[in-house]
Every structure is written in structure tokens, then in C-alpha cells.
VEXBA-284672 format. One record per residue: residue in one letter; x, y, z of N, C-alpha, C, CB in turn. Coordinates in steps of 0.05 Angstrom, whole numbers, plus 5000, padded with zeros to 4 digits. Each point is the difference from the previous one (the first is absolute). Glycine has a CB too. Layout:
aXYZXYZXYZXYZ;...
***
This chain:
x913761087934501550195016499750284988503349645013;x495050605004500750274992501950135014496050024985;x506050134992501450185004499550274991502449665003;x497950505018498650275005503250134998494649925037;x506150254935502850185009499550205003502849834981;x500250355040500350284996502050014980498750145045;x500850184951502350064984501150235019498149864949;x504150185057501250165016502650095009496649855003;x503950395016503050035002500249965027501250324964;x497049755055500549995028501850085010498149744998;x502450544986503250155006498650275028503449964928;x496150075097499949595017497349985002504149935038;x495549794969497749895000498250115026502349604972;x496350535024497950135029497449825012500850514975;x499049675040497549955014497449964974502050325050;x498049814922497649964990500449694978498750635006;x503949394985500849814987499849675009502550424986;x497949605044499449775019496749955001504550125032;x494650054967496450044993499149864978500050465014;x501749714957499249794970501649715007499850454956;x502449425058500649824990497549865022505750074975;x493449975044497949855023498049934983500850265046;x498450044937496650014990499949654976499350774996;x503549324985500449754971499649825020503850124959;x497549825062499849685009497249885006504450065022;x494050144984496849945009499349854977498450435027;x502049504948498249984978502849814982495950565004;x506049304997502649944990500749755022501550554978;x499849255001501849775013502850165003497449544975;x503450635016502750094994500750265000500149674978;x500750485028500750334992502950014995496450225031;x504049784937502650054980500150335005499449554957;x502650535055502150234990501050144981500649835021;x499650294963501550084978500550195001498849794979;x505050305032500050195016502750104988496949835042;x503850394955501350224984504149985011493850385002;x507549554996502749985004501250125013500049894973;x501850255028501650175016499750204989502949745014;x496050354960498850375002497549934991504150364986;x494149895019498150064992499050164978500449895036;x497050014961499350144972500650234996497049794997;x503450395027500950325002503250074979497650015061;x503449714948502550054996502650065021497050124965;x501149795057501950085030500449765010498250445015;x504749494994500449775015496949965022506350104996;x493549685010498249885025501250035024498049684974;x500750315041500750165039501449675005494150465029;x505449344961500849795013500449814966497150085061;x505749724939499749824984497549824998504450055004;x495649764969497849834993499749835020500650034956;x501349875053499049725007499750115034502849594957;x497650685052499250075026497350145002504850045009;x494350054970497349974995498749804991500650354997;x499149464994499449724994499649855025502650024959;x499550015060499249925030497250105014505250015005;x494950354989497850025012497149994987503250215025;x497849724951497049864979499549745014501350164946;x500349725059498649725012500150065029501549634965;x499550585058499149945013497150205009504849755003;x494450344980497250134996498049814988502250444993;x498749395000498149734999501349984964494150085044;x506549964935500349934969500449695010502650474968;x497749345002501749785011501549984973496849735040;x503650464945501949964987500650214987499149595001;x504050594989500550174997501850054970499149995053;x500150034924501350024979501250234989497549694998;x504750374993500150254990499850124977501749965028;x497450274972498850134978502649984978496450365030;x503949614945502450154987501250295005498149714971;x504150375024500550215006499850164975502549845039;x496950044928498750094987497750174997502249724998;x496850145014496549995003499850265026498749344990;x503450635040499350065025501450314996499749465028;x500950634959501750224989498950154984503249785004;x494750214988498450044973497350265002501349414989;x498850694989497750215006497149875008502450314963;x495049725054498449855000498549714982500750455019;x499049714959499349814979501249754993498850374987;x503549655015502649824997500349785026502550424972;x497549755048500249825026496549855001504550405032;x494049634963497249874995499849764984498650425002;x503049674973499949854979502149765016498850404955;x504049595042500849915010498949685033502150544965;x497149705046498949805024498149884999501350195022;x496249934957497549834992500849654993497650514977;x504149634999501049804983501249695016501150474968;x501449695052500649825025498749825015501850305000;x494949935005498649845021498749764990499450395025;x499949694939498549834984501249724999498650404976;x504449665016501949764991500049835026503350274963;x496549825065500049835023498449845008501950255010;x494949894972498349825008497650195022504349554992;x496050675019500050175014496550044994505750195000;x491849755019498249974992498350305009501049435000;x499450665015500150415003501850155013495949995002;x503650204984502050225014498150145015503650084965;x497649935058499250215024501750195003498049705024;x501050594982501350244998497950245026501949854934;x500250375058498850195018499850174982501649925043;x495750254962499750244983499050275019498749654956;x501250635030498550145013496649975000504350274993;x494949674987497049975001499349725001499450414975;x501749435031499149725001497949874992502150075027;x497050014947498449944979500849934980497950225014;x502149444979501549824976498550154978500949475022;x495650604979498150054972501750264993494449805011;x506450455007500450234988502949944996496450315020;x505249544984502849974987500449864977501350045038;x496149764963500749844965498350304982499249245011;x499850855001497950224984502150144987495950105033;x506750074990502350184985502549744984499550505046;x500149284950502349794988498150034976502649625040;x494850354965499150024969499550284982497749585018;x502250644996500950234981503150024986496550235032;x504649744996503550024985500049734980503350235049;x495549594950500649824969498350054977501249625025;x497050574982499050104976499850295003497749594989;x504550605024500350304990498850124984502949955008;x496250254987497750084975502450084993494550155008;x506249964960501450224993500550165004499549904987;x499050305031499850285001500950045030496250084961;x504649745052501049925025502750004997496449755012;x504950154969501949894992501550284990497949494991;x500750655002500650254982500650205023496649904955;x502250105057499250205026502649985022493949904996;x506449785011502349945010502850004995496949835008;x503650204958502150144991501150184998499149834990;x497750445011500150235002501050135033496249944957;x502949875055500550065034503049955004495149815020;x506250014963502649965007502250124983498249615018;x501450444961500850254993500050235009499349824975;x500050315044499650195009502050075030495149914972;x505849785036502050065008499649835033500950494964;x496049415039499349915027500449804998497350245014;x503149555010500849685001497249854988503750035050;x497349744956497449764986497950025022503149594973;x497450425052497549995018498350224994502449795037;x498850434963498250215004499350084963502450215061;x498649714915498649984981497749844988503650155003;x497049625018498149714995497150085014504449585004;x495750615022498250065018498450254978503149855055;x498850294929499050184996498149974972503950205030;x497049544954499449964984495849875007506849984984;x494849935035496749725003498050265017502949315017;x498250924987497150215015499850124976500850155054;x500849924922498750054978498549804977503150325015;x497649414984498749964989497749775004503650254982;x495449705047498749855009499150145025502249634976;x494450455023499050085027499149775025498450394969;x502449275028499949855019502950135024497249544961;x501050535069501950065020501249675009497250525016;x500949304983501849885004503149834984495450075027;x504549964954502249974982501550244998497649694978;x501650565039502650235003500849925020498950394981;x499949555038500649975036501749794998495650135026;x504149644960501449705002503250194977494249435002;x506150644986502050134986501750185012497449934968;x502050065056501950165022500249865020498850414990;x500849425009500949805021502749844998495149965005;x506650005003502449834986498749675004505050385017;x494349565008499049645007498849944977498649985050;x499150194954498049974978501249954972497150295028;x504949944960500549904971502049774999499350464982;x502049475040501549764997497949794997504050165026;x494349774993497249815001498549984968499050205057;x500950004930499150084978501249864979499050405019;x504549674986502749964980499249605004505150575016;x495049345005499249704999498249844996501950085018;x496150064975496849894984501249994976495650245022;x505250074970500350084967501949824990499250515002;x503449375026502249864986498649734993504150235025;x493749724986499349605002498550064975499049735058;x499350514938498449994971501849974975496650335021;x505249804984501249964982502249754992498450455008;x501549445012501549674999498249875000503550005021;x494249994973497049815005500649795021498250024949;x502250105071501049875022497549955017504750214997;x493949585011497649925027500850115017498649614996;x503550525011500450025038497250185008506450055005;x493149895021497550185006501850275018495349515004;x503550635007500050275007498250055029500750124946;x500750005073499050065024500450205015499849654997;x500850535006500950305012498250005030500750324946;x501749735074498350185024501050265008499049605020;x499950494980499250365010503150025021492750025006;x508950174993501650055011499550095024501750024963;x500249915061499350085026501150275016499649524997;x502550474985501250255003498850384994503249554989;x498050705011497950164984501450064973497750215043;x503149534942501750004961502950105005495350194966;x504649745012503849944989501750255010498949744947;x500050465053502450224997498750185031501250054929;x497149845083499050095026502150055020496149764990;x504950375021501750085014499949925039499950364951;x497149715050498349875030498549835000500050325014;x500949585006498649685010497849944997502349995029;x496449784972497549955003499649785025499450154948;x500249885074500449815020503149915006495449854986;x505349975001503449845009500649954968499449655057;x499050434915500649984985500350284979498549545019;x503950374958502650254998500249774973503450305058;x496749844921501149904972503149975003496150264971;x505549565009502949955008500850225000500949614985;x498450594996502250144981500050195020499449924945;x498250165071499350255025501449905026494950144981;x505749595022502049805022501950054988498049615017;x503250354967503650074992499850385007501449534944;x497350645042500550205008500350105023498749974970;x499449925053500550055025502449925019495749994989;x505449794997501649895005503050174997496549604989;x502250434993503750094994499650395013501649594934;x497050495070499650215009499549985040498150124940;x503249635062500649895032497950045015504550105001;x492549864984499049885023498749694999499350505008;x498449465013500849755015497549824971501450185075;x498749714923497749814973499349715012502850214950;x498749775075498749695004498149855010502950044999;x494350125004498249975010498850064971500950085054;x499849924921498749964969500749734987500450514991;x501949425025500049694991499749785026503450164956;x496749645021500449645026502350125015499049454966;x501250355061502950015008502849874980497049965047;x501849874943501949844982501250134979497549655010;x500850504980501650284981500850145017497450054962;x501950005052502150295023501949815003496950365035;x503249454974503949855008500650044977500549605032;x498850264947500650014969501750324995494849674986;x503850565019500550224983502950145027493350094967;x506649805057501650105016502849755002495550325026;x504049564951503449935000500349924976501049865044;x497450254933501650054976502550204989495649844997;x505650034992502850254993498450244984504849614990;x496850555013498450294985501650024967499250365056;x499349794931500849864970501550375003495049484964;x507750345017501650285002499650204973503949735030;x495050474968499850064981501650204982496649825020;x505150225002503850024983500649834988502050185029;x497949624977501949784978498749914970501849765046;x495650274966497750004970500650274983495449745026;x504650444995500550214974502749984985497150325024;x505649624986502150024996500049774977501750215048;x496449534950500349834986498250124973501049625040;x497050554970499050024974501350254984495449775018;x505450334992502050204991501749844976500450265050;x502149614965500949814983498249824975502850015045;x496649914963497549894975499350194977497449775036;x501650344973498950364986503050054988495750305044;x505949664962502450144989501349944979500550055037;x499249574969501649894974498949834985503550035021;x492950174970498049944988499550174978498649805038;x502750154935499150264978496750055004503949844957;x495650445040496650064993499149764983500250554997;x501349334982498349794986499349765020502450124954;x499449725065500249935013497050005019505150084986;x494550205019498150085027497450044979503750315044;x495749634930498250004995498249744994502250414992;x499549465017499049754995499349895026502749944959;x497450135067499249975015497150005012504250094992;x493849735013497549985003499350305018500049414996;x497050684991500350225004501150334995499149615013;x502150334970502750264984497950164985505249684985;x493050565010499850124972501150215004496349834984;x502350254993500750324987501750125018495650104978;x507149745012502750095006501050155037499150104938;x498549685082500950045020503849875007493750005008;x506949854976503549915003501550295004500049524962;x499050605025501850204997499650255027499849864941;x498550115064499550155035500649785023495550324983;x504649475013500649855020503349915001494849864999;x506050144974503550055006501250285011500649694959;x497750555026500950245013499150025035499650234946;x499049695054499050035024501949825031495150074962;x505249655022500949895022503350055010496049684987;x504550464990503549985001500450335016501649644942;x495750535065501050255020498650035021501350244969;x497049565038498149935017502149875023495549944963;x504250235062502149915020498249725019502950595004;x494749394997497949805011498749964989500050065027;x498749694973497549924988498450125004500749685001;x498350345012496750255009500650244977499349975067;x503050114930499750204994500349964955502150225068;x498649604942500349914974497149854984505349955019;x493050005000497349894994498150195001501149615016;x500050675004498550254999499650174969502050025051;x500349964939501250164977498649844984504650205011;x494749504983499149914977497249974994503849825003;x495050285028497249994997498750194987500249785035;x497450164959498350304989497149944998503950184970;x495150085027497149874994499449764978498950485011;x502749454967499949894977500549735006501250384974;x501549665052501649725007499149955031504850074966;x492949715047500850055026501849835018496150194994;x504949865028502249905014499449754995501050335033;x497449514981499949694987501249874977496550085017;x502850074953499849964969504050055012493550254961;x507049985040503050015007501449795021499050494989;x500149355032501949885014499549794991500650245035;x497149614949501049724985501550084975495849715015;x503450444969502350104983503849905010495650484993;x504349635026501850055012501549725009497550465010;x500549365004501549685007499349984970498949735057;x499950214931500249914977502650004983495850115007;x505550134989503350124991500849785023500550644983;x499649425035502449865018499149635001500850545038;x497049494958499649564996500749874971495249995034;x504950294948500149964965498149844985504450035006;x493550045012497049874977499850244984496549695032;x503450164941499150144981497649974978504450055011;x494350074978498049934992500049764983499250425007;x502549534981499949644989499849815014502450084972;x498950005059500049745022497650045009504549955018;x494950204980496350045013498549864989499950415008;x499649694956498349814978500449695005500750374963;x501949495043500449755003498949865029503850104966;x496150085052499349885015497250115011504949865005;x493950264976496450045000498649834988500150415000;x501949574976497849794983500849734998498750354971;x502749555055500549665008498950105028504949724971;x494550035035499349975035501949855012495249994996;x506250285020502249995016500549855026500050374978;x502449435027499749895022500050215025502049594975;x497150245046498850185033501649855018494650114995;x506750025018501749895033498150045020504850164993;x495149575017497949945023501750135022497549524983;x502250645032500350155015500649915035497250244957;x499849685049499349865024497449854997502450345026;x497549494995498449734994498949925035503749794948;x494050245061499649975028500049695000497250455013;x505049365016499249855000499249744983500250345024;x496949674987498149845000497950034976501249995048;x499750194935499550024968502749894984496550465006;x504749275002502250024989498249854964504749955058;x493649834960497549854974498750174987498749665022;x501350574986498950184980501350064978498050165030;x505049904975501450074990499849814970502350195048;x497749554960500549794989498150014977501949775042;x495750324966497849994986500250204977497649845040;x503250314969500650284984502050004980499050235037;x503549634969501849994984499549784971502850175046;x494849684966499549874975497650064988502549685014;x495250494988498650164988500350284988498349715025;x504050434988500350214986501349954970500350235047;x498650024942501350004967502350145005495750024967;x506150015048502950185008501349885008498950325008;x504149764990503349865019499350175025504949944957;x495749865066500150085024503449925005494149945013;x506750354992502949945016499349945034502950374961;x498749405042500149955028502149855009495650034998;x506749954975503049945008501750074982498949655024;x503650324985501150164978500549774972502550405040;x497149434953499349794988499450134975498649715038;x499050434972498150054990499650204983499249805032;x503750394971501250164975500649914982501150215020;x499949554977501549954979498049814975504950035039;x492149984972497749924978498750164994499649675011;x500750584992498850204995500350074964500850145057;x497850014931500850124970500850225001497449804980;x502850304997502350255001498650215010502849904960;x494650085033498550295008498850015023499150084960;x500949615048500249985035502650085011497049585001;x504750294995502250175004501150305004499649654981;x499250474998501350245002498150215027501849934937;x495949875072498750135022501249935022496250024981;x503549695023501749975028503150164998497549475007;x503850514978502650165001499850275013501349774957;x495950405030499450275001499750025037497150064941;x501249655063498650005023503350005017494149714986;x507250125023502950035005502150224998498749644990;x500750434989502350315005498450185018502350044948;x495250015054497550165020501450025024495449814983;x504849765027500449985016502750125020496849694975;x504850215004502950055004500650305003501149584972;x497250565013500450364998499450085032497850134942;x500049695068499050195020502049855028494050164975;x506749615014501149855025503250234999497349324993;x503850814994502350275000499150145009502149984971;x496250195015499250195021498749955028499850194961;x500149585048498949825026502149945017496549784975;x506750285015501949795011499249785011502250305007;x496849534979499749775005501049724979496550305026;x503349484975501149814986498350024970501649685047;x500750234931498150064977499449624989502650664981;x496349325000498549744996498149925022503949864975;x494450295028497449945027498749804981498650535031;x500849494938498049894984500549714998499450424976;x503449545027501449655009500749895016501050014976;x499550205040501249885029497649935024504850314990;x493149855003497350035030499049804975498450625039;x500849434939497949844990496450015022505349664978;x493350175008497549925007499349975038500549724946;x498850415067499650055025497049835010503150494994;x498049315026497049875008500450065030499049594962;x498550495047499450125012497849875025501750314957;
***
């Protein structure tokens, strides 16, 4: 049996994403999921809960839908790589299929193998760039046109697909992990593209349109348009009002221990949140060239979910149990197959908490308060993670 995974958020799942899960099945007994929780790596709630995107993973064809940790799914690139490699490895997961901008596996293991062996003077250069006051993208870009005249290892370094695609070679090299590797060429015109390319629109350029009231449903399936037109809207008064509170009756020592915390950002993010009348405006004020909005809004759930960098270490360096999400059907034997070849705890009842270890534990827990955070600002019922459980489909 091959299993072909994604790794993904499908915060919502489009017209191109229905494309990669069609293309994995051509070549796969199975297409495994591994798909990001109720926020995203950004750090921004998802347009729709897990398990209402999980629906439209299988009904875009997946046949099975796991979720990412919220460790891992929260995490600066490298981290969320590491993390999900690791995941796909422990499942048994025989390639990862992905989307990139240049859809060339040779020139992406090409940039996974410079970043694991950085020259020095790269390294030097890139310190110098960030000292100076500019973010990591545009120091990292600035670094690799000075010290490397291959264009294509500058061109792939401005790509976001691409260094994520990159971040998941470099993560399996470095777990001496077999999984193989397969990238197709994005259909869209890239991540931060603003105009269409045919009926296809990156999510992040679909949420924007969206929320700026116009029409996006001719960029996704129909099944995500019902999906996205009767989800509750995530309130983001009550998130701020909660993280306020949090932030409040958190000493700076407290907020430094929080995954993600340095050089004495606690101390701008208590001043900050306690005169900050909105979130936006409070995520405006903390950004900078040094910090970008992203790096600040997982920061940010992070304080309010209380991972802190020790709960992180514990649950990086054990392999953390996974909540099976959704399950199509007529892969129920697959399932079966899976749960006794993978090297991982598959949650798929609630049973199934209570054999977990501690440092499994302290993820699913993490994974649950996520849940519960967004199901408040959702007005909606909280314990979704025990009460919906495993969805077959």
C-alpha cells in the first residue's frame, strides 16, 4: 500500500488544492492529510474549524485527514517542517506531495542542501543584515545575492512554497528519514499574488477578497463555498479581550518563557496589550521590520494557549500523538492498516487519551485548548475535540 501525504491548512481548500489532492491519487493507494487545526501557521484563526475543513479534504478526494499538532502548526517554518516530516515519517507516509512555485524537486533539494551546510560567511552576512534592523526574509534574500551568484538559489529564496518545500527535504535530511519528495508547479500566479490566474487565487489572496466583500466562489469547489458561507465568524473582540487578560496576570518573567519570547519582547507585549483598544491595532504596534506580523500573531496565541518553550522541547523531541480527524468511508481498512504500522498514537476516541504519555499529553491538551479558544470566539460549543471526535465520511 502507497501512501502519498499532504501537509496542509486548506484555510480554504481551492480550486488548486483539489488539483494536488487529484494529481497524489494518480500514483498512491491512499492520500493522508496532515492538516493544520484551528489556527494557522500565521497565527490567525482558520476561515472554517478543523473538522469543517477535513470534510472538504475528503470531499476533494483525501481519504484520510490527520491533524497537524498545534505545536508544530503554529510554528515558524522550520519548526512546522520539522514537526510534520517527522509526523508523516512516524505514519508510515511513503511521499510527500506539495505545491511549489518552481516545481522543481532537483532545485529545491539543491537550496535544502545549501541551508544544511551554510558557508560561514553567509552566516556572518545574515547577522549583519539583521542587525541592521530588516526582517529575516528580506535579510536571508539579501544575504544569498551576496554571497552566492547561483540565480537560481536567489529566485527559490524568495519564494515562500518553495522555502517551505525546501524546509521539508532539509527536515527528512535531517531525521534520516526515506520519505521521497514530489512538488508540482503551482497553478495559481504564487503566494502573495493578489490576481487570478484562470479560477485559481492562493488562500491567503481568497480570505483577503473575501473579507473586503467581494465574491471568491468561483476560486473554490462548491463544497467549500457552502462550507465558508455558514461558518460562524471568529470574534475577534473576545480574543483580544482574552488575551489582554492573559497578558495581564502574566509577570514579564512569566511571558518570557513563552515559546517564541526574546530579547525582552514580554515587556512590549504587556505594554502594548493593556492600551491597545483592538487587536489589529495591537498587532500593528508590535510589528516591525525586525518582528513580522506573523512572528507577532503566533507569539501572541502562544501567550494565550501558554506554550512555553519547555512544552515545546517535550513535545519535539517525543513523537506526539495525532487526532484522526476524518476518514472516507470506504478507507475504513485502511485505517486499520495504518493504525498498526504506524510508529505513532492515533487518537480516534476519547479512550485514547488516557494512554497517551506525558509529552503526548501535554500536545493533545495544547491541541484542545486551540480548540476550545477558537470554539469562544466562534460562539460555538466547546469540547469539539471529544464530543465530534473521528468523522467518517
Amino acid at each position: 500500500m502507497k501512501i502519498s501525504g499532504i501537509i496542509c491548512e486548506f484555510n480554504p481548500l481551492h480550486n488548486g488544492h483539489q488539483s494536488l489532492i487529484e494529481k497524489a491519487k494518480q500514483n498512491s493507494d491512499t492520500v493522508l492529510c496532515l492538516m493544520s487545526g484551528n489556527f494557522s501557521e500565521r497565527g490567525n484563526p482558520c476561515r472554517m474549524n478543523k473538522f469543517e475543513r477535513a470534510k472538504t479534504a475528503v470531499a476533494a478526494g483525501a481519504d484520510i485527514v490527520i491533524e497537524l499538532p498545534t505545536a508544530f502548526a503554529t510554528n515558524g517554518a522550520d519548526e512546522f517542517a520539522f514537526g510534520a516530516v517527522k509526523i508523516m515519517d512516524a505514519l508510515g507516509v511513503d511521499e510527500i506531495v506539495f505545491g511549489s512555485e518552481c516545481g522543481d524537486i532537483t532545485a529545491l533539494e539543491k537550496l535544502a542542501d545549501f541551508q544544511l551546510n551554510e558557508p560561514p560567511q553567509f552566516k556572518t552576512k545574515l547577522q549583519q543584515n539583521l542587525s541592521s534592523g530588516v526582517n529575516f526574509m528580506q535579510a536571508y534574500q539579501s544575504a544569498m545575492s551576496d554571497i552566492t551568484s547561483d540565480k537560481t538559489l536567489q529566485k527559490l529564496a524568495s519564494s515562500p512554497n518553495d522555502i517551505l518545500g525546501a524546509a521539508y527535504i532539509k527536515a527528512a535530511k535531517k531525521q534520516n528519514s526515506k520519505i521521497k519528495f514530489s512538488c508540482i508547479k503551482r497553478t495559481d500566479n504564487g503566494f502573495n499574488a493578489g490576481l487570478p490566474k484562470e479560477n485559481h487565487l492562493s488562500a491567503s489572496s481568497i480570505l483577503e477578497l473575501e473579507k473586503n466583500g467581494k465574491d471568491v466562489s468561483s476560486f473554490v469547489p462548491n463544497f467549500t463555498w457552502t462550507s465558508m458561507t455558514s461558518a460562524p465568524i471568529f470574534d475577534e473582540k473576545i480574543y483580544h479581550a482574552l488575551l489582554a487578560f492573559e497578558t495581564n496576570k502574566k509577570t514579564p518573567l512569566d511571558l518570557s518563557q513563552i515559546l517564541g519570547m526574546t530579547e525582552g519582547l514580554e515587556f512590549a507585549i504587556k505594554k502594548t496589550l493593556l492600551k491597545s483598544e483592538t487587536l489589529e491595532t495591537a498587532v500593528n504596534n508590535l510589528t516591525s521590520k525586525r518582528y513580522r506580523k506573523s512572528r507577532i500573531q503566533r507569539l501572541l496565541l502562544h501567550v494565550l494557549l501558554g506554550l512555553t518553550k519547555f512544552d515545546y522541547e517535550a513535545i519535539k523531541n517525543n513523537t506526539p500523538a495525532v487526532k484522526v480527524l476524518a476518514v472516507k468511508k470506504e478507507k475504513k481498512d485502511t485505517l486499520k492498516i495504518l493504525c498498526t504500522r504506524a510508529r505513532i498514537s492515533l487518537i480516534l476516541k476519547n479512550s485514547d487519551y488516557d494512554t497517551l504519555t506525558p509529552a503526548q499529553k501535554i500536545s493533545a491538551s495544547l491541541d484542545i485548548s486551540a480548540s476550545d479558544l477558537y470554539s469562544v470566539c466562534t460562539h460555538t460549543p466547546l469540547s469539539t475535540d471529544k464530543t465530534i471526535g473521528t468523522l467518517y465520511l
